[in-house]
C-alpha positions as CSV (number, residue, x, y, z in Angstrom):
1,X,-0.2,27.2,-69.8
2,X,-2.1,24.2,-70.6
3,X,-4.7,26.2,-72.8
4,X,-1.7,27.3,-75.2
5,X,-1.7,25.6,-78.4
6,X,1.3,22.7,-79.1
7,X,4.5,23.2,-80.7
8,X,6.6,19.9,-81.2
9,X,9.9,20.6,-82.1
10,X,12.3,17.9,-83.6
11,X,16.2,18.4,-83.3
12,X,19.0,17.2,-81.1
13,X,20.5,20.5,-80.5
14,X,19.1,21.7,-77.0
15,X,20.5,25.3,-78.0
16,X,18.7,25.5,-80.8
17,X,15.2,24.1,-78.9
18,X,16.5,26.5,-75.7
19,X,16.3,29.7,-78.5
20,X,12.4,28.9,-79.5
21,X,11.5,28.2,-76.7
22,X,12.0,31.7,-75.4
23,X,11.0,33.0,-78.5
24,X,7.4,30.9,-78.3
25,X,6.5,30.0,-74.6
26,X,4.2,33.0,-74.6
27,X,2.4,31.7,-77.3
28,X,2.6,28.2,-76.8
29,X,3.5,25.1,-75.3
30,X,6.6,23.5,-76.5
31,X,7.6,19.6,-76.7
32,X,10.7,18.1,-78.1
33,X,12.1,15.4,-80.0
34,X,15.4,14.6,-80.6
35,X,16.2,11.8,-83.1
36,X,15.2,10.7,-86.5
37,X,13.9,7.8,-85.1
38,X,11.8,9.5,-82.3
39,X,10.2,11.8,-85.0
40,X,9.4,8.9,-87.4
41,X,7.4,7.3,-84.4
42,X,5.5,10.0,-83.4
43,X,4.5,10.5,-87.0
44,X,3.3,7.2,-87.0
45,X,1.2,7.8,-84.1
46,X,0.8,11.5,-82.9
47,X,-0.1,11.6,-79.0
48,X,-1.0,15.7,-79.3
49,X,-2.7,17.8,-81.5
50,X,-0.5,20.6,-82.4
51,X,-0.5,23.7,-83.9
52,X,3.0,24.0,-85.4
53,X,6.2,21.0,-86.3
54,X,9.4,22.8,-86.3
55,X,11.7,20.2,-88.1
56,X,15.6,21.0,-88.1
57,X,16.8,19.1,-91.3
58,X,19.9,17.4,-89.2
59,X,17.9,14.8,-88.0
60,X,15.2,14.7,-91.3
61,X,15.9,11.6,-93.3
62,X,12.8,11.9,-95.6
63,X,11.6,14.6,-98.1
64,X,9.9,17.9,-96.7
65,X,6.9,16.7,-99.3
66,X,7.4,13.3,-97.2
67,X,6.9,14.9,-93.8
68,X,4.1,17.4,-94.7
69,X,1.8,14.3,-96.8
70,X,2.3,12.5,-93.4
71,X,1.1,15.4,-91.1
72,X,-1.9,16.0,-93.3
73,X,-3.3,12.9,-92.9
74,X,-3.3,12.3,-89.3
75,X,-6.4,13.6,-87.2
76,X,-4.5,15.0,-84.3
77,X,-2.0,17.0,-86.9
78,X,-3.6,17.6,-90.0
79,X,-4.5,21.4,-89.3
80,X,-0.9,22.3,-88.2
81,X,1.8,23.9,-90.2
82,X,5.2,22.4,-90.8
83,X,8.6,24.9,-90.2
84,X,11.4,23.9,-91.6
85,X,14.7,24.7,-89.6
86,X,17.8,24.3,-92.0
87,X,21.0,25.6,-93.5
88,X,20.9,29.0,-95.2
89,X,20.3,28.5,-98.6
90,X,17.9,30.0,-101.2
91,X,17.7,26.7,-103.0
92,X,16.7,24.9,-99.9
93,X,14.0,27.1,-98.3
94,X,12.0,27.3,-101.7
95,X,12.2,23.6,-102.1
96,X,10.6,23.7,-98.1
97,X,8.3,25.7,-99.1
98,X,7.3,24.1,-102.9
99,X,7.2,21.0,-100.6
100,X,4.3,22.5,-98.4
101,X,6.5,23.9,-95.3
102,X,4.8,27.2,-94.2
103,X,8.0,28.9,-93.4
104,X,11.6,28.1,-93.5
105,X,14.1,29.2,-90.5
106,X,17.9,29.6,-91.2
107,X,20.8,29.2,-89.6
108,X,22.6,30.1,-87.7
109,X,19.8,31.2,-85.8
110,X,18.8,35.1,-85.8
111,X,16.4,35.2,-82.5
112,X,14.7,38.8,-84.2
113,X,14.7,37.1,-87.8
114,X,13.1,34.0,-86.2
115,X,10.7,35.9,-84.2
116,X,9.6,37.7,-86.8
117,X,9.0,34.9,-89.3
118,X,7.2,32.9,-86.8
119,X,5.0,35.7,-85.6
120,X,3.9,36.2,-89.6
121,X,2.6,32.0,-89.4
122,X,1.0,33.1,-85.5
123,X,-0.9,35.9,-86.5
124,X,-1.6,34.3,-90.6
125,X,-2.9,31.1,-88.2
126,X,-5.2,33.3,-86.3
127,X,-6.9,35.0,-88.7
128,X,-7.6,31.5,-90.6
129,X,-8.7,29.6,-87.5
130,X,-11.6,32.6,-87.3
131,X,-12.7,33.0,-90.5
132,X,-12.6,28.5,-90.8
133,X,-14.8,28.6,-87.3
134,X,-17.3,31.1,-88.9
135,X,-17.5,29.0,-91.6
136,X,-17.8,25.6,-89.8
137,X,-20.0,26.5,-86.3
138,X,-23.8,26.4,-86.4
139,X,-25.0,30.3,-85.7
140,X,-27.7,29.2,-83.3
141,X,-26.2,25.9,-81.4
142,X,-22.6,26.8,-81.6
143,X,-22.0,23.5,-82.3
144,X,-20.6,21.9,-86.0
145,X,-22.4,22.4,-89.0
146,X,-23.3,20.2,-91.9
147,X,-20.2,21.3,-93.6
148,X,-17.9,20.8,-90.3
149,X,-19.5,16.9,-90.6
150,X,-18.8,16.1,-94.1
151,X,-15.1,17.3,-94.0
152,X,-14.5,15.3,-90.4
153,X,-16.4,12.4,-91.7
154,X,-14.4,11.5,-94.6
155,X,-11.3,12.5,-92.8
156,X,-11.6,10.1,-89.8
157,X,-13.3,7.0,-92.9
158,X,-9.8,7.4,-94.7
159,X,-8.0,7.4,-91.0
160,X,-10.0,4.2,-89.8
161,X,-9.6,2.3,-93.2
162,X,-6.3,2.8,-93.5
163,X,-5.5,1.4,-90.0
164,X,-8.8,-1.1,-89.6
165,X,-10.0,0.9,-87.1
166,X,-14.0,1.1,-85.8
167,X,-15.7,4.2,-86.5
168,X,-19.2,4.8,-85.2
169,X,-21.7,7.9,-86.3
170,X,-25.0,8.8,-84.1
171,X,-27.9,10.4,-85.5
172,X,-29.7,12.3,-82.5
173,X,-33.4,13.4,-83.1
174,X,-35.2,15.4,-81.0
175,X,-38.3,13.7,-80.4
176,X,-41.9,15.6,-81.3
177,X,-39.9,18.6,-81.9
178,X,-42.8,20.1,-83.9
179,X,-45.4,20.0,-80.9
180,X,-42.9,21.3,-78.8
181,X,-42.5,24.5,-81.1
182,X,-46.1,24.7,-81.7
183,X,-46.8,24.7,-77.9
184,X,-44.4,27.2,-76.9
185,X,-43.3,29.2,-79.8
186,X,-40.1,29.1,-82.0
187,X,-37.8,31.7,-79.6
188,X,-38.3,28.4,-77.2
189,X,-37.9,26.2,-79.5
190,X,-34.4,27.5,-80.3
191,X,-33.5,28.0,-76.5
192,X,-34.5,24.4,-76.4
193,X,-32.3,23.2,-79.5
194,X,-28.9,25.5,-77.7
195,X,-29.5,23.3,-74.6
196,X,-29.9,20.0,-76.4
197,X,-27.0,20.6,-78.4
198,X,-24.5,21.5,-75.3
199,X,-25.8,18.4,-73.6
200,X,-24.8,16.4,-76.6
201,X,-21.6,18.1,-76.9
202,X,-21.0,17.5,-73.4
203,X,-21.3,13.8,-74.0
204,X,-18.5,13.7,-76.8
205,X,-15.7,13.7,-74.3
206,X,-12.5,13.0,-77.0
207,X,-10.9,15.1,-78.8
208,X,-11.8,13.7,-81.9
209,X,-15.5,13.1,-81.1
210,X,-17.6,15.8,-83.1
211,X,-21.4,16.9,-82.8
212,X,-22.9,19.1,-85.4
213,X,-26.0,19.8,-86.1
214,X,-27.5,17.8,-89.0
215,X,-30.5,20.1,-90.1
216,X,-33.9,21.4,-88.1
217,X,-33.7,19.6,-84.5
218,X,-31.6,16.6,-85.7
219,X,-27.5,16.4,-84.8
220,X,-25.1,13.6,-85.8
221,X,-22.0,12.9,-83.9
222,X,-19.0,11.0,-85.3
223,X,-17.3,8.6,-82.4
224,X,-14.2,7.3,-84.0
225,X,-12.7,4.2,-82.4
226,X,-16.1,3.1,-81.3
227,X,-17.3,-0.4,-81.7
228,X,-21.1,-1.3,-80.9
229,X,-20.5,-1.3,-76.9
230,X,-18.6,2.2,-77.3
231,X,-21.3,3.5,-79.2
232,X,-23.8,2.4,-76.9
233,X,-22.3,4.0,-73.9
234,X,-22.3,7.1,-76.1
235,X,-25.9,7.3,-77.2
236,X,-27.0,6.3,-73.3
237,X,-25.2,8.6,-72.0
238,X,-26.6,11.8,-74.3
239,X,-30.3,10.5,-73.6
240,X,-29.2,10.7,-70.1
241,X,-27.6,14.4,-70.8
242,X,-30.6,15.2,-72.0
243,X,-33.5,14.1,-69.9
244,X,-31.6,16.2,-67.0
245,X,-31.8,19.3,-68.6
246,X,-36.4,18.1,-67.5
247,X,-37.2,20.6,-70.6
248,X,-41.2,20.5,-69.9
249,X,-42.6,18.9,-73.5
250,X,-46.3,19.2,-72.6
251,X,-47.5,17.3,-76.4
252,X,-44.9,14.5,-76.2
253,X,-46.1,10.9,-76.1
254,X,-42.9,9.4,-74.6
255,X,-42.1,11.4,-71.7
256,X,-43.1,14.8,-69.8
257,X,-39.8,16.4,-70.8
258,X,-38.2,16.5,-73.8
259,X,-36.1,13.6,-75.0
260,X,-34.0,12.1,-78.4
261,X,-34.3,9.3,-80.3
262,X,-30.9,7.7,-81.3
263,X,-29.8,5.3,-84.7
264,X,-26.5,4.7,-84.8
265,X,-23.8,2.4,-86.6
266,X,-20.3,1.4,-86.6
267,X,-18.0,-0.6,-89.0
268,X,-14.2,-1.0,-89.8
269,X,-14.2,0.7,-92.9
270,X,-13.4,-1.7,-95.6
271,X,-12.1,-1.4,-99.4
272,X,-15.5,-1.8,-100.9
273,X,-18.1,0.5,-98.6
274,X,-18.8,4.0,-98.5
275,X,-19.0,6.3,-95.3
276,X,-22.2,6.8,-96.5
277,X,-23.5,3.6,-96.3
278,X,-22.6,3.9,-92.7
279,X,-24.5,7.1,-92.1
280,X,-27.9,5.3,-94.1
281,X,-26.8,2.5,-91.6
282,X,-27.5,5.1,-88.7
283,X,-30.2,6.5,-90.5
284,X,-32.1,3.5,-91.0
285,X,-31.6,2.8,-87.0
286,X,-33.1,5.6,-85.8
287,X,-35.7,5.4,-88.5
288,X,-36.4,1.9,-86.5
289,X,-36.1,3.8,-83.2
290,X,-39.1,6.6,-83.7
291,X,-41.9,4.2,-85.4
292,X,-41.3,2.2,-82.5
293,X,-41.4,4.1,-78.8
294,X,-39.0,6.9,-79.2
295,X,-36.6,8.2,-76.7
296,X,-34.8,5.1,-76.9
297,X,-31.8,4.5,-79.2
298,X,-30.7,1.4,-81.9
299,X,-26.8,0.7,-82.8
300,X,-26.1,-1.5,-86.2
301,X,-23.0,-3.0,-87.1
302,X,-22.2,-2.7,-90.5
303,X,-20.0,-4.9,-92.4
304,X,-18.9,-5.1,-96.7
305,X,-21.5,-8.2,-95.9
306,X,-24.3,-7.0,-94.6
307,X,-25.8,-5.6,-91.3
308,X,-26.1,-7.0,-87.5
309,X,-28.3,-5.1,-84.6
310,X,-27.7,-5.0,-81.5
């Protein structure tokens, strides 16, 4: 049960939550709210991701376009869909769905009409969250890709700047990654780059913490809500994650196994800086990090003022 994707459904009528609930508990997980004022405040601040909002209008005291523009721009609930649950009327349910509702439920309630309408956004949901997988996972490390990165990163910038939030971002090298393949051959070097990445991934323990693979044998990871102690108990614990996978490096001048070499930053996003000039920030860190001894990692603090390292 607790694999099943979320459902949040907002309405005072228990009858009306009792009939989705059998229609959806085999697909997922169902939570409720039942006031205006409860919906409004987890808008504000959504504890769960989830996969679907079922509103009923009785208690919706904003615009569908309102509701759907909030949803969108949270982290935890901007890949859901909004359902709108409402009176039976032509004119409202194509105003839902101008708005951006992906399907509009009528009452009185019709258990086979509503199963059937909710199935079509189940099944339409599935077949997107493949294909937008495919298109967003590294073939060989399974992990992010560059593209998976860009969209997250400016997500979470415009999330943390509108709400003054830290955001840190780690760039992870692999360090004489070269040697390594030209000591044991490319098929080891990609077993090698599988069980570095995993390691990593292992170490971003949030739900909103994201590794992807940067290019060749470097990865980034974005750490939102991370100031420069955060961020430093990230990066030590990935060097950690890898140095106990004792991957023999034969040619490396830092260790007998392989390691990473870390440059990370974090900021509160402000009116005049780019997400980018956090990720040369990192950049420029772990730049610092491998013409000095490797395997070793550097956090900067970055500010609309200049930079501080720790």
């Amino acid at each position: 049960m607790a694999d099943l994707p979320m459902v949040m459904v907002a309405s005072a009528e228990q009858d009306r939550i009792g009939q989705l609930s059998r229609i959806l508990s085999r697909y997922y997980q169902l939570r409720s709210l039942g006031s205006s004022a409860k919906l409004k405040s987890w808008l504000h601040k959504p504890d769960d991701s989830v996969r679907l909002l079922i509103v009923d209008t009785d208690i919706l005291n904003f615009s569908v376009h309102s509701l759907c523009q909030a949803l969108a721009e949270h982290p935890n609930t901007r890949s859901g869909d909004v359902i709108i649950l409402g009176e039976n009327s032509p004119e409202l349910e194509a105003d839902a769905l101008n708005s951006g509702a992906m399907a509009y439920l009528p009452l009185p309630m019709n258990e086979r009409l509503i199963h059937a309408r909710l199935m079509v956004v189940h099944e339409y949901r599935a077949r997107l969250s493949a294909l937008d997988g495919m298109s967003h996972i590294d073939g060989l490390t399974q992990v992010g890709n560059r593209r998976r990165f860009d969209e997250s990163f400016e997500t979470e910038w415009k999330w943390a700047a509108r709400h003054n939030f830290w955001l840190g971002v780690l760039l992870i090298d692999a360090d004489y990654f070269k040697r390594f393949n030209d000591e044991y051959g490319h098929l080891e070097g990609d077993r090698c780059l599988v069980m570095i990445a995993q390691a990593l991934k292992d170490c971003t323990l949030r739900a909103h913490d994201l590794l992807a693979r940067y290019g060749g044998e470097e990865f980034v990871a974005i750490v939102p809500a991370a100031s420069q102690e955060g961020l430093a108990i990230v990066a030590e614990r990935m060097m950690q994650g890898v140095q106990q996978l004792a991957i023999p490096h034969a040619r490396s001048d830092v260790a007998d196994t392989v390691s990473v070499s870390i440059g990370g930053a974090c900021c509160r996003p402000g009116r005049e800086q780019n997400r980018r000039d956090l990720l040369l920030a990192a950049d420029e860190a772990l730049y610092e990090v491998k013409h000095a001894r490797r395997n070793n990692y550097r956090i900067q603090v970055t500010d609309e003022s200049g930079k501080h390292e720790q």
